[in-house]
C-alpha positions in Angstrom: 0.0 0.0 0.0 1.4 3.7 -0.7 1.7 6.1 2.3 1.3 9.2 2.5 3.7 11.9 2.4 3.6 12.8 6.5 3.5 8.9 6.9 6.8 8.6 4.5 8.5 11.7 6.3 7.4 9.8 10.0 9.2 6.6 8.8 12.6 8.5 7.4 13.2 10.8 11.4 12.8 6.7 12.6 15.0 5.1 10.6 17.6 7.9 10.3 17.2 7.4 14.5 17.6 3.8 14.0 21.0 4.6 12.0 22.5 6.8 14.9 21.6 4.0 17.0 23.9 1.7 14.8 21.2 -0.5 13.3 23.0 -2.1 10.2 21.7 -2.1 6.5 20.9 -5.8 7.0 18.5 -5.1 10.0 16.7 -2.5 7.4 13.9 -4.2 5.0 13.2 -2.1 2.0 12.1 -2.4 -1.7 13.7 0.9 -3.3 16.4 3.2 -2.1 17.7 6.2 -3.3 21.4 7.5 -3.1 21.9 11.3 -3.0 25.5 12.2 -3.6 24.5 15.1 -6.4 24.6 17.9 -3.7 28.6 16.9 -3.8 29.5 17.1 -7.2 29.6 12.9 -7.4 27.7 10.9 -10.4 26.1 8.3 -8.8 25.7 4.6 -10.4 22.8 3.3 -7.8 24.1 -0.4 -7.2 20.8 -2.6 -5.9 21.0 -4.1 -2.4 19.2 -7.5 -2.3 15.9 -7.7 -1.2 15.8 -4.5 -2.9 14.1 -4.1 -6.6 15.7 -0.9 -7.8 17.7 2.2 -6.8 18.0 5.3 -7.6 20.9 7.4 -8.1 20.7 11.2 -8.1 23.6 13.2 -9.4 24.1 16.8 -9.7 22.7 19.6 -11.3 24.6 21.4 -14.6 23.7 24.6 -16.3 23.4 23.8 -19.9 22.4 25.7 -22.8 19.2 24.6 -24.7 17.1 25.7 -27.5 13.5 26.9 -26.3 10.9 28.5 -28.0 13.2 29.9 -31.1 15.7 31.1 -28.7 18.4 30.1 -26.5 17.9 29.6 -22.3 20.5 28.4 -19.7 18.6 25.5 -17.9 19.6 23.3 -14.8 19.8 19.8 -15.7 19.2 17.2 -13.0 21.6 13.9 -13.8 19.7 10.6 -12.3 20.6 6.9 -12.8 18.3 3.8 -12.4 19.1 0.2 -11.5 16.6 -2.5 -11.7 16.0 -6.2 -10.9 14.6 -7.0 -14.0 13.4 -10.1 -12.3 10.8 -7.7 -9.9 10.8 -5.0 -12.6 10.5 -5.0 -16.7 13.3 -2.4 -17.7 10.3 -0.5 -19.9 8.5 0.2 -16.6 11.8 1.6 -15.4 12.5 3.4 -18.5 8.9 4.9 -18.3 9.5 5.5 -14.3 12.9 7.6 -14.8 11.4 9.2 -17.9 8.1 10.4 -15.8 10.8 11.0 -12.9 
């Protein structure tokens, strides 16, 4: 079942808690994570951690010159990576995922 965004934010101050307290990534039980090293300048290739199904990797931001509307405009472009268990998830359905993302 999905959660809710308050129930999602509840779950992340316990776990993060659970972390200070030393509990170890094999204590953890999750289906997805997501690996944010893009606020340091670092390209991430997500590596998936059994039970997991996928991860996500998020990368930083560049400032790149695109063509919009018959003109030129500096945009920020967010890097992200996805690996899937293609066993749990067909890689269209990831393909369509990180497109939507």
């Amino acid at each position: 079942p999905f959660k809710s965004l308050s129930e999602v934010s509840s779950l992340i101050r316990e776990y993060a808690a659970a972390a200070r307290r030393g509990m170890n990534k094999s204590q953890a039980k999750s289906t997805f994570s997501i690996s944010n090293l893009g606020m340091y300048g670092v390209e991430v290739l997500p590596i998936i951690n059994p039970p997991e199904a996928g991860s996500l990797g998020v990368g930083p931001t560049k400032r790149v010159v695109k063509e919009h509307s018959g003109g030129l405009q500096g945009r920020d472009i967010l890097s992200l990576s996805l690996a899937a268990d293609h066993r749990a998830i067909d890689g269209a359905y990831g393909a369509k995922f990180l497109k939507s993302l």
